[in-house]
ZADO-1210 file (C-alpha; in nm, 4 decimals, padded with zeros to 6 digits):
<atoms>
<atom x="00.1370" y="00.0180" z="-03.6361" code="UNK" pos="1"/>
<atom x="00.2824" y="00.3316" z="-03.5404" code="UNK" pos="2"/>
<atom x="-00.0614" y="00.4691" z="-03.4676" code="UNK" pos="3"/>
<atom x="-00.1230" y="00.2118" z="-03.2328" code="UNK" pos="4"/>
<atom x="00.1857" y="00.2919" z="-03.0231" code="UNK" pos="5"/>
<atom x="00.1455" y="00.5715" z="-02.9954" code="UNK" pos="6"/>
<atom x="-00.2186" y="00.4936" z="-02.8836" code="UNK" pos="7"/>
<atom x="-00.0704" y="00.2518" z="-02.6253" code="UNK" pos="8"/>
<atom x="00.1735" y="00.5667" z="-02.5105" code="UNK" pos="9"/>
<atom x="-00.0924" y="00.7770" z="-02.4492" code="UNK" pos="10"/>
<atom x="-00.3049" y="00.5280" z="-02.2645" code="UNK" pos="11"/>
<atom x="00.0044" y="00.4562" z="-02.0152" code="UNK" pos="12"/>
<atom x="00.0957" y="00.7914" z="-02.0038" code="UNK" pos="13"/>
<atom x="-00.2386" y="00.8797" z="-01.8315" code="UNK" pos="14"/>
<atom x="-00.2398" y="00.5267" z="-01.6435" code="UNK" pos="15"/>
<atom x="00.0256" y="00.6802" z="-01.4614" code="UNK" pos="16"/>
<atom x="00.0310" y="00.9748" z="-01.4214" code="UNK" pos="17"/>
<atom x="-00.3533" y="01.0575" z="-01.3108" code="UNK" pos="18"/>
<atom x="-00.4562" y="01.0632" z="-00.9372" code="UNK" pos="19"/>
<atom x="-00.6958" y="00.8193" z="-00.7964" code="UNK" pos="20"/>
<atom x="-00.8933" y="00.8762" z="-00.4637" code="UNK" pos="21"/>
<atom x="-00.9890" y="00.6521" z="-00.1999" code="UNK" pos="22"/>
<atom x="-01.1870" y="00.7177" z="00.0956" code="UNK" pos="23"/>
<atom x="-00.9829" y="00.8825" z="00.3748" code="UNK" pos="24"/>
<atom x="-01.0186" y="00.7991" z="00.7466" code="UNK" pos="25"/>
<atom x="-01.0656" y="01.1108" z="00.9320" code="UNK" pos="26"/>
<atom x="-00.7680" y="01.3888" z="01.0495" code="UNK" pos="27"/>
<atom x="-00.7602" y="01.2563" z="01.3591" code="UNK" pos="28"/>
<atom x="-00.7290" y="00.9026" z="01.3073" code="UNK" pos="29"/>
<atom x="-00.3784" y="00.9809" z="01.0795" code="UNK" pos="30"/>
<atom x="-00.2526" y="01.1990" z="01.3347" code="UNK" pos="31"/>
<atom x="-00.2570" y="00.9027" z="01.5893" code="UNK" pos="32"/>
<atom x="-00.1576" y="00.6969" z="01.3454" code="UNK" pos="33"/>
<atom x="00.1698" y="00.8620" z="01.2693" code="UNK" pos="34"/>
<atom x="00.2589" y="00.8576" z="01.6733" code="UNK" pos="35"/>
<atom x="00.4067" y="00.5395" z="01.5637" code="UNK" pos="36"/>
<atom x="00.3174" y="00.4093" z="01.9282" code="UNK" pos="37"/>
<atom x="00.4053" y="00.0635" z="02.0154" code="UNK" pos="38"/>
<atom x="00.1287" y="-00.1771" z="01.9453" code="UNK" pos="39"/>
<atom x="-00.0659" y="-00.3595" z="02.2071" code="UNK" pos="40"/>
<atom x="00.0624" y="-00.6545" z="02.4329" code="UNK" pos="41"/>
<atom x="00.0883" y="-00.9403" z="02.1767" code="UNK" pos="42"/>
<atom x="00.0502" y="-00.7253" z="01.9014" code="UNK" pos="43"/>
<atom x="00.2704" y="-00.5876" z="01.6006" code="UNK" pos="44"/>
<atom x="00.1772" y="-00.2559" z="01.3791" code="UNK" pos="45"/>
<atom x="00.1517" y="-00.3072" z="01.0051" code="UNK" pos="46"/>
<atom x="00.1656" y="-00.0192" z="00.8314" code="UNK" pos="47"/>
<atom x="00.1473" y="-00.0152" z="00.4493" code="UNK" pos="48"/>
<atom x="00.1957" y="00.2595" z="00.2515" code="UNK" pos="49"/>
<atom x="00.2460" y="00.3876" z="-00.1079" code="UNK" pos="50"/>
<atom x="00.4188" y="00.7029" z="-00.1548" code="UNK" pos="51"/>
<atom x="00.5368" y="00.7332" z="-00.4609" code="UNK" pos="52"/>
<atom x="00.3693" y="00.9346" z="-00.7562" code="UNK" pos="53"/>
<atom x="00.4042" y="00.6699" z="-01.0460" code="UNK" pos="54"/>
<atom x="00.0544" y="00.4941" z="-01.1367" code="UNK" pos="55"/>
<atom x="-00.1342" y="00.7804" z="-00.9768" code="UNK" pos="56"/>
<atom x="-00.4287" y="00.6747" z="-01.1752" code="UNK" pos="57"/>
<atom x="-00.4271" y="00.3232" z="-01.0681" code="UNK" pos="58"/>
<atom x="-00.6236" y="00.2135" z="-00.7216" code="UNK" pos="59"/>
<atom x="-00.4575" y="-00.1127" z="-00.5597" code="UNK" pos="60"/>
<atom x="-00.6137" y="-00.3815" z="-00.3262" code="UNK" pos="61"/>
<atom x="-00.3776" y="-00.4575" z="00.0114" code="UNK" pos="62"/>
<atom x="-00.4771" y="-00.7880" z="00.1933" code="UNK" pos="63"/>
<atom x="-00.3263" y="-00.9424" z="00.4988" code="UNK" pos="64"/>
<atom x="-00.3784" y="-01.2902" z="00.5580" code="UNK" pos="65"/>
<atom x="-00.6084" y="-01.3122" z="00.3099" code="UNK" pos="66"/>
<atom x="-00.8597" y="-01.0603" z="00.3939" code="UNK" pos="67"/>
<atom x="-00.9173" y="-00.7303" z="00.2713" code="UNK" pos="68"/>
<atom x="-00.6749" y="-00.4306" z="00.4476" code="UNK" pos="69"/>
<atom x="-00.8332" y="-00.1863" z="00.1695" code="UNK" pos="70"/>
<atom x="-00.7618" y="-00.0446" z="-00.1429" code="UNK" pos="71"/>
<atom x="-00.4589" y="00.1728" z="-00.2012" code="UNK" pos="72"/>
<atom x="-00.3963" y="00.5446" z="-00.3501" code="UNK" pos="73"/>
<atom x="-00.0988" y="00.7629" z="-00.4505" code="UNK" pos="74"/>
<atom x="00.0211" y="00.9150" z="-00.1205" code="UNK" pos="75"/>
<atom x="-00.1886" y="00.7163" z="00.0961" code="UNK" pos="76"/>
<atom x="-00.1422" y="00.4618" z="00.4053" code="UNK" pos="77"/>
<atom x="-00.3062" y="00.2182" z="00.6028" code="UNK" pos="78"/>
<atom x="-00.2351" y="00.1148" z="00.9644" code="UNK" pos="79"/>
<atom x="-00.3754" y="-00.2074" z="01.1595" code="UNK" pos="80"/>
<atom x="-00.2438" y="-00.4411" z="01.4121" code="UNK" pos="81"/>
<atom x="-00.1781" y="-00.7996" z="01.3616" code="UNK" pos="82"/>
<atom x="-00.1031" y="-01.0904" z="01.6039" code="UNK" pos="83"/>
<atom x="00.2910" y="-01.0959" z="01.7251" code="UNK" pos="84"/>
<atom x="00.5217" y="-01.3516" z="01.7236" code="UNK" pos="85"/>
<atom x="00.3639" y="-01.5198" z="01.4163" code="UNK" pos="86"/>
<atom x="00.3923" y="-01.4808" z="01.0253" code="UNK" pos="87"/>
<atom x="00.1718" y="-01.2857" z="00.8108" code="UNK" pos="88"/>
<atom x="00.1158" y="-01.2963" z="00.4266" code="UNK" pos="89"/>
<atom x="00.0681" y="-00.9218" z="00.3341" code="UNK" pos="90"/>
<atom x="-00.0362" y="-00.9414" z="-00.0818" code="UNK" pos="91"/>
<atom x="-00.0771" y="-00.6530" z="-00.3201" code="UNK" pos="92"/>
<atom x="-00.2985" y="-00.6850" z="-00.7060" code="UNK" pos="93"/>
<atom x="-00.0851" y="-00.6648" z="-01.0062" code="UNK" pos="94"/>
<atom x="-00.1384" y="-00.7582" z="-01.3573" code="UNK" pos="95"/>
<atom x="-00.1697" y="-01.1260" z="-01.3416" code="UNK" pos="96"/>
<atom x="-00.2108" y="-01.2474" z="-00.9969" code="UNK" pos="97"/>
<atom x="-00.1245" y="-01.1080" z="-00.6423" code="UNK" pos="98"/>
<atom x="00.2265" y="-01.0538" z="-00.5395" code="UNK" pos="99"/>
<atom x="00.2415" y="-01.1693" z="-00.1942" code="UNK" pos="100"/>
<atom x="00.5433" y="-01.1011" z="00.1050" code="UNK" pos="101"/>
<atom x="00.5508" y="-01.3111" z="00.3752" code="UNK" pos="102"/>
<atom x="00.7245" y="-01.1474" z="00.6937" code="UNK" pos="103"/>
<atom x="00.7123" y="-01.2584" z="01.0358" code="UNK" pos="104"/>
<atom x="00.6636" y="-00.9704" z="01.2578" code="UNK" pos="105"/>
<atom x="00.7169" y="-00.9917" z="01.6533" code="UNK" pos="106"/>
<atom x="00.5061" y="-00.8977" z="01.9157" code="UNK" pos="107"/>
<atom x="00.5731" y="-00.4911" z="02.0080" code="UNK" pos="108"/>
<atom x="00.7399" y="-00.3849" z="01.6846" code="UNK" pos="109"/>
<atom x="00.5867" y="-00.1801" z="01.4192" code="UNK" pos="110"/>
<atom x="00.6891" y="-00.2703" z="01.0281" code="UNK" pos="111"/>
<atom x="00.6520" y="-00.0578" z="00.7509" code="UNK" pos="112"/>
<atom x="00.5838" y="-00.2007" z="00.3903" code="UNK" pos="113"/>
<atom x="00.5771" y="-00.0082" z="00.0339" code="UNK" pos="114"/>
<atom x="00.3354" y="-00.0976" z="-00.2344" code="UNK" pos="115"/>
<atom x="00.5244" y="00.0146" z="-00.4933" code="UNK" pos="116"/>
<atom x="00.3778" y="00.0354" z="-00.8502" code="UNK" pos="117"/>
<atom x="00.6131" y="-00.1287" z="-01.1424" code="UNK" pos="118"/>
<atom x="00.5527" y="-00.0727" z="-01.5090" code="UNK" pos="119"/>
<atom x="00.3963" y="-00.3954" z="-01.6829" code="UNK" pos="120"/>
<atom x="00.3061" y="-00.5025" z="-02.0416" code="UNK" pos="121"/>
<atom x="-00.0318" y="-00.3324" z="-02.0521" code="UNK" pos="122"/>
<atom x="-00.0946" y="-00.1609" z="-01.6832" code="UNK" pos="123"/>
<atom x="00.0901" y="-00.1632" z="-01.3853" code="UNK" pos="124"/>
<atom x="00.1497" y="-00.3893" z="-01.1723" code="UNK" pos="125"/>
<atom x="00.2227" y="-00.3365" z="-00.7801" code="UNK" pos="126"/>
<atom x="00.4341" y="-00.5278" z="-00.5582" code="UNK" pos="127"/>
<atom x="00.5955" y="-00.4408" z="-00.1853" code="UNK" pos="128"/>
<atom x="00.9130" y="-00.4151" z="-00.0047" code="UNK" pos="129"/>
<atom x="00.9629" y="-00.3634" z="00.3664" code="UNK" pos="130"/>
<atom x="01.1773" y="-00.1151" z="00.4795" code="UNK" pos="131"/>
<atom x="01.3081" y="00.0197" z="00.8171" code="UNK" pos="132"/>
<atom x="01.1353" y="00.1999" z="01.0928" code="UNK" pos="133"/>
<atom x="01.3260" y="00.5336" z="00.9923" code="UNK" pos="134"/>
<atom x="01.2286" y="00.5490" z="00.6292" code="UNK" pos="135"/>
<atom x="00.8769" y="00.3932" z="00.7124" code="UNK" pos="136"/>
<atom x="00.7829" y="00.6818" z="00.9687" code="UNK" pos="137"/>
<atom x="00.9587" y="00.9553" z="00.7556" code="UNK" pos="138"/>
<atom x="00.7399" y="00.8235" z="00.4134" code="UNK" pos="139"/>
<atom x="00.4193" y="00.8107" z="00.6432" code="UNK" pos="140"/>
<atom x="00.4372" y="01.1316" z="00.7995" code="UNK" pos="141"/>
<atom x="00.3534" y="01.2921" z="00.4464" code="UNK" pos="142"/>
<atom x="00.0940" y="01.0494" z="00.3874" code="UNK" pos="143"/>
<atom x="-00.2955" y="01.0405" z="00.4451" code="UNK" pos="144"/>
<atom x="-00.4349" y="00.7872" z="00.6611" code="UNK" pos="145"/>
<atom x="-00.6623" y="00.5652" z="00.3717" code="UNK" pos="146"/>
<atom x="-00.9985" y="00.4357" z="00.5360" code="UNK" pos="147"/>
<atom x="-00.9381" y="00.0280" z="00.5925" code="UNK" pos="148"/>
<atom x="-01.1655" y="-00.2254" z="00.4741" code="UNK" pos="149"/>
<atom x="-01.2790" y="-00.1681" z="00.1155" code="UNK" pos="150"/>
<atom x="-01.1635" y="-00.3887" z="-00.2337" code="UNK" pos="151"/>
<atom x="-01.2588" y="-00.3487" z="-00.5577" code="UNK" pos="152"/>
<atom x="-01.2020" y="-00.7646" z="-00.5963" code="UNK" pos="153"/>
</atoms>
């Protein structure tokens, strides 16, 4: 018995604490991409980041509206516009089934949401938050731009 926890704490312990990769849009692309520029005419900015260190082993799908934004690292972000004035399902993987957060997001305004990994019964889970412009923009400017459009489901 004790064996076996002790099994199960190593097991986590590397789960997450290791660092996954995910392929990286190019320099440029994050550098305009943290200019935080109003979106289009119609348009919001979605930008979705995770920024914390915890479950640096584990790679996380992102979908909006159902399809595939891309699949998330420690330290990484992704950027995209979506239509304005309308409501958008943005969903995260966790252990079970998706956790999903349904915002509505006007036309001209860029949101920021954190995927956020959150210790589960046998791997972590992820969920997401939004938070403000200010703490958005000051997480993102440390972050790498993650290239969009790739899930492991």
């Amino acid at each position: 018995m004790l064996r076996g926890v002790a099994s199960l704490l190593v097991v986590s312990m590397v789960l997450l604490a290791g660092c996954a990769a995910v392929p990286m849009a190019p320099e440029s692309k994050s550098s305009e991409a943290k200019q935080f520029s109003p979106p289009p005419d119609g348009e919001a900015g979605l930008y979705v980041f995770r920024d914390s260190q915890l479950g640096g082993a584990l790679k996380k799908d992102i979908w909006v509206d159902g399809e595939c934004l891309g699949e998330s690292a420690s330290r990484t972000f992704f950027y995209r516009t979506v239509a304005g004035d309308k409501e958008h399902t943005i969903s995260t993987e966790s252990e079970f089934s998706p956790n999903n957060l349904v915002l509505f997001m006007k036309a001209g305004v860029n949101y920021f949401v954190r995927q956020y990994i959150k210790l589960g019964l046998f791997v972590g889970g992820a969920n997401l938050k939004v938070v403000d412009a200010t703490e958005g923009e000051n997480a993102v400017r440390e972050l790498g731009l993650a290239e969009a459009g790739t899930c492991s489901e």
